[in-house]
C-alpha positions as semicolon CSV with decimal commas, in nm:
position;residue;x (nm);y (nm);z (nm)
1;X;0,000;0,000;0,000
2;X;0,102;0,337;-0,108
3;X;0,157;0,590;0,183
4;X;-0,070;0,902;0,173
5;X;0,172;1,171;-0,003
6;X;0,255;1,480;0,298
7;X;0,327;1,839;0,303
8;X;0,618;1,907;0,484
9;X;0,624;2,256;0,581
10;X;0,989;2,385;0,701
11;X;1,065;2,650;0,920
12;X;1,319;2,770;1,194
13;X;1,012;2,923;1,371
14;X;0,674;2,818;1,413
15;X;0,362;2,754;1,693
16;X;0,471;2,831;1,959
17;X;0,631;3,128;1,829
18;X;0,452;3,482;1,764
19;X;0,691;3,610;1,589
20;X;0,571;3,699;1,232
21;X;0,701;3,405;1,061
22;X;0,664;3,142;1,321
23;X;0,275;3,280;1,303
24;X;0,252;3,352;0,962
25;X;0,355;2,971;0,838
26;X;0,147;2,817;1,165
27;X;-0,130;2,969;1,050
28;X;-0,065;2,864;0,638
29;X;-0,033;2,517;0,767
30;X;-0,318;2,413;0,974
31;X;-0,501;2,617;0,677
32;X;-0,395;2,355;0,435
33;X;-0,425;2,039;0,655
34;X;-0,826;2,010;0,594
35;X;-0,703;1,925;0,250
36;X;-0,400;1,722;0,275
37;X;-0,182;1,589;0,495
38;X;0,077;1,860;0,663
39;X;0,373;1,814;0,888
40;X;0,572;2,053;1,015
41;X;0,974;2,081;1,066
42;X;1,125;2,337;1,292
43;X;1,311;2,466;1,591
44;X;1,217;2,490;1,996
45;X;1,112;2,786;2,078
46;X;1,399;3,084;2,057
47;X;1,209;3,395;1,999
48;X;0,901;3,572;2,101
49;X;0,874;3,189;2,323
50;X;1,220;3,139;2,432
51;X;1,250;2,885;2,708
52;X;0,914;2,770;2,666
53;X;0,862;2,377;2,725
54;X;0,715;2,183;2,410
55;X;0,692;1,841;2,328
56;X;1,003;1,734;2,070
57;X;0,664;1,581;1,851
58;X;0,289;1,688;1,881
59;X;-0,035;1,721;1,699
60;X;-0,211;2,036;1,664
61;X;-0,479;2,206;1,422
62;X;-0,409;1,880;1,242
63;X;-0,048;1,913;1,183
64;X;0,199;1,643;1,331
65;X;0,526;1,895;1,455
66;X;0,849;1,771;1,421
67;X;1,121;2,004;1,608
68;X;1,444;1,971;1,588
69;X;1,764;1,941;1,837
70;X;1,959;2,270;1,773
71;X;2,181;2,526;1,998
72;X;2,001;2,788;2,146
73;X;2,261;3,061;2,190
74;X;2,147;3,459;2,220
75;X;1,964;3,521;1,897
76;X;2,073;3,936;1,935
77;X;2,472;3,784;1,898
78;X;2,502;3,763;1,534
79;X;2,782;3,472;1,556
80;X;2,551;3,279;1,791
81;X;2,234;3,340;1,555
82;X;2,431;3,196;1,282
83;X;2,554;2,897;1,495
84;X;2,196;2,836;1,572
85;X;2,091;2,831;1,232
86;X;2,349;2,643;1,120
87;X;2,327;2,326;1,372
88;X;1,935;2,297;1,307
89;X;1,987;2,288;0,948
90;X;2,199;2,048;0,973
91;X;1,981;1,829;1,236
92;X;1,651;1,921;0,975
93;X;1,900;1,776;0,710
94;X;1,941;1,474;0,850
95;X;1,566;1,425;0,953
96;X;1,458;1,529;0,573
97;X;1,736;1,207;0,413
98;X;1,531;0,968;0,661
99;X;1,173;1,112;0,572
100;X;1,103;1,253;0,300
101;X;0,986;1,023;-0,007
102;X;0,866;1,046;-0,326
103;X;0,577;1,220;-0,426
104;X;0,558;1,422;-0,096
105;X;0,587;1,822;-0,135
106;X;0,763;2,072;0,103
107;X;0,724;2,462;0,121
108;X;0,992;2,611;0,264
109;X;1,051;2,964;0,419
110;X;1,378;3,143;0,341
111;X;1,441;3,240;0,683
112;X;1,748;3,113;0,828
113;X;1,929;3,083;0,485
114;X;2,118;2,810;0,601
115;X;1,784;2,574;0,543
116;X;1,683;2,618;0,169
117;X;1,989;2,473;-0,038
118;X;2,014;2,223;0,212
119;X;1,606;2,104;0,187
120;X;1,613;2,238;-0,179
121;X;1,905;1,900;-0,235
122;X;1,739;1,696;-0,049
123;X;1,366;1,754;-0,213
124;X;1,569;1,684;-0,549
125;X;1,738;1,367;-0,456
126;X;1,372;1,193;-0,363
127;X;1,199;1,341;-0,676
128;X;0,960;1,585;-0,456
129;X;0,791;1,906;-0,538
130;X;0,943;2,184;-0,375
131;X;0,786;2,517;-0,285
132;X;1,012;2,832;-0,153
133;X;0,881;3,100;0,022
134;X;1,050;3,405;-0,021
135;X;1,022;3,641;0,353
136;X;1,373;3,827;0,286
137;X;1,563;3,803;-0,018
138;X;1,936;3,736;0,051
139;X;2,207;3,842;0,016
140;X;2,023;4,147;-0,093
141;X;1,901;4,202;0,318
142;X;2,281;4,158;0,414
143;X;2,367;4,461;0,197
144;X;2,100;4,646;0,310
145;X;2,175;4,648;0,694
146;X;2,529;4,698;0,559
147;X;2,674;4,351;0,689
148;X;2,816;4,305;0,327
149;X;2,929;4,515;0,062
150;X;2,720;4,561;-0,258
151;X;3,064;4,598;-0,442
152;X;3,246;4,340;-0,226
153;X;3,413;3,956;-0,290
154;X;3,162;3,790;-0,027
155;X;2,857;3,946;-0,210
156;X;2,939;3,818;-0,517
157;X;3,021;3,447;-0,369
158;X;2,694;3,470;-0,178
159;X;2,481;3,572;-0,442
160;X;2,605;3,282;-0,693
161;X;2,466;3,087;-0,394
162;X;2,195;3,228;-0,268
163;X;2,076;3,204;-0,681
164;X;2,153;2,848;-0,725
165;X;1,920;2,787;-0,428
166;X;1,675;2,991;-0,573
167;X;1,658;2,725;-0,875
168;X;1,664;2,412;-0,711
169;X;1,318;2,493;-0,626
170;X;1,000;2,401;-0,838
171;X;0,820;2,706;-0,756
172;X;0,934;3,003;-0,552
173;X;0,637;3,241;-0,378
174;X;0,669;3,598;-0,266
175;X;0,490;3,847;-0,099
176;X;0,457;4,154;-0,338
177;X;0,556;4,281;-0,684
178;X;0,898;4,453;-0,580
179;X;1,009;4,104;-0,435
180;X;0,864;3,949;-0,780
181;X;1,115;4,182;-0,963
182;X;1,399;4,117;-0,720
183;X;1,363;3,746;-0,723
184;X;1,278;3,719;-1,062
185;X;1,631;3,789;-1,141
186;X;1,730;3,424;-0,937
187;X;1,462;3,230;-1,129
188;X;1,459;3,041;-1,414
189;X;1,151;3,049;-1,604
190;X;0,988;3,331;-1,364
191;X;0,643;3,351;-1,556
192;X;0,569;2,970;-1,478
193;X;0,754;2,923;-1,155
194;X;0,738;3,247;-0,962
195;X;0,410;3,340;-0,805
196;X;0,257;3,616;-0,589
197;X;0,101;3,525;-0,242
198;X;0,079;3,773;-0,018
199;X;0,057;3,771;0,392
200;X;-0,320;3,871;0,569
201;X;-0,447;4,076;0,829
202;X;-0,657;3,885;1,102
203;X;-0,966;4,062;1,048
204;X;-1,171;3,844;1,325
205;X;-0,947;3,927;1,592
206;X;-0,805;4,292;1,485
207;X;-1,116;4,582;1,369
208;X;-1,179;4,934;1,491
209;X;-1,267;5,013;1,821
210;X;-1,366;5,382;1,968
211;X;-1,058;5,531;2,159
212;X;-1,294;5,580;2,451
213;X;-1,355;5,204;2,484
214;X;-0,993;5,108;2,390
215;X;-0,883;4,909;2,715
216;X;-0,506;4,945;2,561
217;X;-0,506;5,357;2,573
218;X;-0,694;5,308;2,895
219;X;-0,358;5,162;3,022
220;X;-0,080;5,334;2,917
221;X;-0,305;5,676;2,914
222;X;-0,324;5,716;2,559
223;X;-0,693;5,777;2,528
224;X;-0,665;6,210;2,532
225;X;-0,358;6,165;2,303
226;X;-0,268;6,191;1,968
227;X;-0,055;5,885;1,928
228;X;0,225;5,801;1,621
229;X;0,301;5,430;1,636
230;X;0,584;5,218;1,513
231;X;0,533;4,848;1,595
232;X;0,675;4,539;1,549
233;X;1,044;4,425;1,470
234;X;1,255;4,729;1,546
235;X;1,522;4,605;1,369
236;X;1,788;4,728;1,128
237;X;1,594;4,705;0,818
238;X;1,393;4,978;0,983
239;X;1,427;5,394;0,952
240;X;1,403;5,455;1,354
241;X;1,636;5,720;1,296
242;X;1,418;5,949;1,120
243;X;1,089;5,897;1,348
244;X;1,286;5,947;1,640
245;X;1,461;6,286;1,477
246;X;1,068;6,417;1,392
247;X;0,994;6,320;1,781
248;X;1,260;6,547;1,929
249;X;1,116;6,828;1,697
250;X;0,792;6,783;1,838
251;X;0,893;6,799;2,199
252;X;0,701;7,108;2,229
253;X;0,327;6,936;2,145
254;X;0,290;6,720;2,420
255;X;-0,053;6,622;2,310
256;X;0,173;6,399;2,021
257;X;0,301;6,045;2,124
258;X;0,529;5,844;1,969
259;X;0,489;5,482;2,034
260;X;0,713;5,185;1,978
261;X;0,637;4,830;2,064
262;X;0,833;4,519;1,987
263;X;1,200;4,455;2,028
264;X;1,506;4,433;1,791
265;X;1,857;4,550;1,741
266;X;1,753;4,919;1,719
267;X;1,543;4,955;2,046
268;X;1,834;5,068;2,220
269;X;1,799;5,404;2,021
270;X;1,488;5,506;2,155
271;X;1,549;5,719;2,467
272;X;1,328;5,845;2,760
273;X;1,215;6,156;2,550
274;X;0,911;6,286;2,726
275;X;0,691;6,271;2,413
276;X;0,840;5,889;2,322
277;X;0,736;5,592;2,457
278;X;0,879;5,227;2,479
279;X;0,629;4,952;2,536
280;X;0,768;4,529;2,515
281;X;0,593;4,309;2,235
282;X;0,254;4,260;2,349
283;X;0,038;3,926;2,363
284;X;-0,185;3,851;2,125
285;X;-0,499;3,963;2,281
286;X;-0,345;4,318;2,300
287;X;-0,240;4,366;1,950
288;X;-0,560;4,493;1,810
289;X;-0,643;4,739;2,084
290;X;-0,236;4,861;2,023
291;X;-0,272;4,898;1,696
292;X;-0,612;5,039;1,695
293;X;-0,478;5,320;1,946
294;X;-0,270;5,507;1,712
295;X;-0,387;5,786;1,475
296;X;-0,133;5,672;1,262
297;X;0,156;5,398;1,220
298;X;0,452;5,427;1,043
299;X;0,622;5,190;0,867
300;X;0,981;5,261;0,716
301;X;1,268;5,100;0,549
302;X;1,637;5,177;0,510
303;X;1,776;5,243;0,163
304;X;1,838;4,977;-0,076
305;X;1,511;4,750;0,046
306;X;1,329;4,732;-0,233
307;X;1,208;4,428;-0,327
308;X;1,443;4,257;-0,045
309;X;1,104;4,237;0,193
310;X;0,717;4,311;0,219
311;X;0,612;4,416;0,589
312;X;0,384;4,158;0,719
313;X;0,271;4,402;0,973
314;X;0,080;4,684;0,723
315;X;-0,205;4,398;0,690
316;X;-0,321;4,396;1,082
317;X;-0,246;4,768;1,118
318;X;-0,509;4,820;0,778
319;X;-0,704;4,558;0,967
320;X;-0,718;4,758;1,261
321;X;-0,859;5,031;1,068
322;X;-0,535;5,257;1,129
323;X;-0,395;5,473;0,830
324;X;-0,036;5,387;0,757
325;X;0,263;5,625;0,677
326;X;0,483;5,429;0,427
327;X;0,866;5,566;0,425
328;X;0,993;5,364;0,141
329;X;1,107;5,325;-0,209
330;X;0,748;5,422;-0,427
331;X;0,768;5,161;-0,628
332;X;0,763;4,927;-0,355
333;X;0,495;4,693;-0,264
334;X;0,427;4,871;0,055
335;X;0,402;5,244;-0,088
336;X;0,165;5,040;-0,354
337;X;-0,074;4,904;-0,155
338;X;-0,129;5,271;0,084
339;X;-0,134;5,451;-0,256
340;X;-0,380;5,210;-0,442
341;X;-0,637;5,155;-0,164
342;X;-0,609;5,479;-0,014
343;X;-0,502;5,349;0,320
344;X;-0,251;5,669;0,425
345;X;0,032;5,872;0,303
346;X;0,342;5,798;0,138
347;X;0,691;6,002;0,274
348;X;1,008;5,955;0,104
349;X;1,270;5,831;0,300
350;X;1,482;5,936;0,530
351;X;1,291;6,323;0,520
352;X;1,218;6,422;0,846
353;X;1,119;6,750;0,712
354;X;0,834;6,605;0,563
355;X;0,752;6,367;0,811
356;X;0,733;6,637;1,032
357;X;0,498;6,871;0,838
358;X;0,239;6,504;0,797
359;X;0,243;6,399;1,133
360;X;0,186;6,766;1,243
361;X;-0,119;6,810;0,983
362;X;-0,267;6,436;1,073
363;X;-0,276;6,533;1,464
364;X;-0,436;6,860;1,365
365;X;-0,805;6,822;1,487
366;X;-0,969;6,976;1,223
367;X;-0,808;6,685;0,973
368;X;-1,009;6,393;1,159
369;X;-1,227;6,322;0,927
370;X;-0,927;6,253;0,629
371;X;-0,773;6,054;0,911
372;X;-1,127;5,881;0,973
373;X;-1,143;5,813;0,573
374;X;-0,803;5,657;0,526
375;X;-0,857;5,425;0,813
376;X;-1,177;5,304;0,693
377;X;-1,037;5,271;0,321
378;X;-0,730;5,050;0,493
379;X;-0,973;4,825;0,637
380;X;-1,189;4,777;0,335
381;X;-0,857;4,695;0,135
382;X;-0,794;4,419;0,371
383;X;-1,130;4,273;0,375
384;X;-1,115;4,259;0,010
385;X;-0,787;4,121;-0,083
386;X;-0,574;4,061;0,227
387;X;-0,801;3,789;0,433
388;X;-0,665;3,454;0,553
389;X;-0,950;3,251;0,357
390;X;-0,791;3,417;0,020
391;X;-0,424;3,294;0,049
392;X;-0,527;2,963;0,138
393;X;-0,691;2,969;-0,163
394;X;-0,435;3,056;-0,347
395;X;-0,127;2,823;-0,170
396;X;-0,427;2,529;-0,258
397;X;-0,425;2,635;-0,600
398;X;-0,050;2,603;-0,636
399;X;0,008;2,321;-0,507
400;X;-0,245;2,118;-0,651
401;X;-0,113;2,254;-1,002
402;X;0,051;1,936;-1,162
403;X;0,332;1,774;-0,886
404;X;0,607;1,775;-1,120
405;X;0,788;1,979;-1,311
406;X;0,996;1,969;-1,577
407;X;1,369;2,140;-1,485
């Protein structure tokens, strides 16, 4: 008797973990596992979870986990991160010879980079379909946060690699049309094998809710302010800089709020500016009242990101009914999306000036009916093309296109 083909779905990070990938590909899985059968590969817990207990092997929303022995050094150490990644991909290498078989599929997530050529071999070898999911395009991200030079020996060594991963793959998915440009480059045959599938916001569990009855701006006394948020991964993809230039210029409106929540290797530039405030990741339950509080969020990149990453978050914050201020490249899928659907404002980056005179003009009173408008538009974009329902739909679709491909 034939064994029922599987989905292997392989990730460093998944259920327990919050974090937007270790969500994002939870979430994608026990989606597709009222279809087919799905099991999952990954690490112990190391991020948002760190130090929680789980079960080496479980069941649950219908997907049998598999995680794997690795070190767990300080993820925030860059040497230790890539130790980490490298000893799980070698321990979800050796798992993947004994396992995998013929005829099963695996979809893969690019994050840590040590995983894909290593799963991408191994899918070849035993004659499986093999899916990539693009999150951050490498090297590309490395030059970006300015660990490697775009002119330098190492980039060019790492992108020859980083490209012949790219077409060991069957198909490759990413998350917007910059990304589709970037990675096209990589891929052979991009019209048939690359595909666009974005990321969702959780419109059950995130909508709008009246400031007054916000339990969130309750807390932290937000409720009689006008709050600017930046949340999420404050990392070094990110323009913090520039926010945090525009909050020392507005020092003198105390009725303005700056707000950053989440963690990542540029928190320790936000100071105790009266007018600035530093709040940990929240839980779950809190992020739509968070996000709801703000008047608006901002979301910015550093130069040279386009097409190296599509912020997950911009789906919940629309789904929150928030307006968005997009600091990046215009062309990008971000600045797309808020110009398309109406869902905010566009800045280009890195210009406080102009940051400044938007944030000043949305926290004017008599502007809270545009700010009203562009909320309400944000949420009506995601209902309409960003839902959870729509890219299970289309991850079905591709991989019940035909299981093999011709290379």
């Amino acid at each position: 008797m034939t064994a029922e083909p599987r989905l292997w779905v392989v990730s460093e990070l998944y259920y327990p973990e919050q974090t937007s990938t270790g969500y994002f590909l939870t979430r994608i899985a026990e989606g597709l596992a009222d279809s087919r059968r799905v099991e999952a590969i990954c690490g112990r817990p190391t991020y948002s979870e760190r130090g929680q207990e789980v079960r080496r092997k479980e069941v649950r929303g219908g997907v049998t986990i598999h995680r794997m022995r690795a070190t767990h050094f300080d993820k925030d150490r860059l040497a230790l991160r890539a130790l980490n990644a490298v000893t799980l991909s070698l321990s979800v290498l050796f798992f993947a010879l004994r396992h995998f078989r013929r005829g099963d599929q695996v979809l893969i997530v690019t994050n840590p980079p040590t995983l894909p050529p290593l799963v991408g071999w191994v899918a070849r070898i035993k004659g499986m379909r093999s899916i990539l999911l693009v999150h951050d395009v490498y090297p590309e991200v490395l030059v970006a946060t300015r660990f490697v030079r775009a002119d330098g020996f190492l980039h060019r060594l790492l992108q020859r690699a980083f490209d012949a991963t790219y077409r060991l793959f069957d198909d490759v998915v990413v998350l917007g049309r910059d990304m589709h440009e970037v990675a096209g480059r990589k891929v052979r045959d991009p019209v048939r094998r690359l595909h666009i599938i974005p990321n969702w916001g959780d419109t059950d569990e995130i909508g709008p809710v009246a400031r007054r009855d916000n339990p969130f701006a309750h807390a932290q006394g937000l409720v009689d302010k006008r709050v600017i948020q930046f949340s999420g991964n404050i990392g070094r993809t990110h323009d913090v800089e520039t926010i945090l230039a525009v909050a020392e210029r507005l020092r003198d409106c105390p009725e303005i709020v700056f707000l950053f929540a989440g963690y990542g290797g540029k928190a320790g530039l936000i100071g105790d500016a009266p007018n600035v405030m530093l709040l940990p990741r929240q839980p779950r339950d809190l992020l739509g009242p968070m996000l709801n509080c703000a008047d608006a969020t901002i979301i910015s990149f550093v130069d040279a990101m386009y097409g190296v990453s599509v912020p997950s978050r911009m789906y919940n914050v629309m789904a929150a009914g928030t307006p968005i201020i997009a600091m990046a490249d215009p062309r990008s899928e971000l600045s797309l999306t808020i110009a398309e659907s109406g869902a905010g404002w566009t800045v280009p980056q890195g210009d406080v000036d102009a940051l400044e005179r938007l944030i000043r003009e949305i926290c004017d009173p008599a502007n809270s009916a545009e700010r009203e408008r562009r909320g309400e538009a944000a949420r009506a974009a995601v209902l309409a093309s960003f839902t959870l329902d729509r890219v299970l739909d289309l991850y079905r679709k591709l991989l019940d296109a035909r299981t093999s491909r011709s290379r």
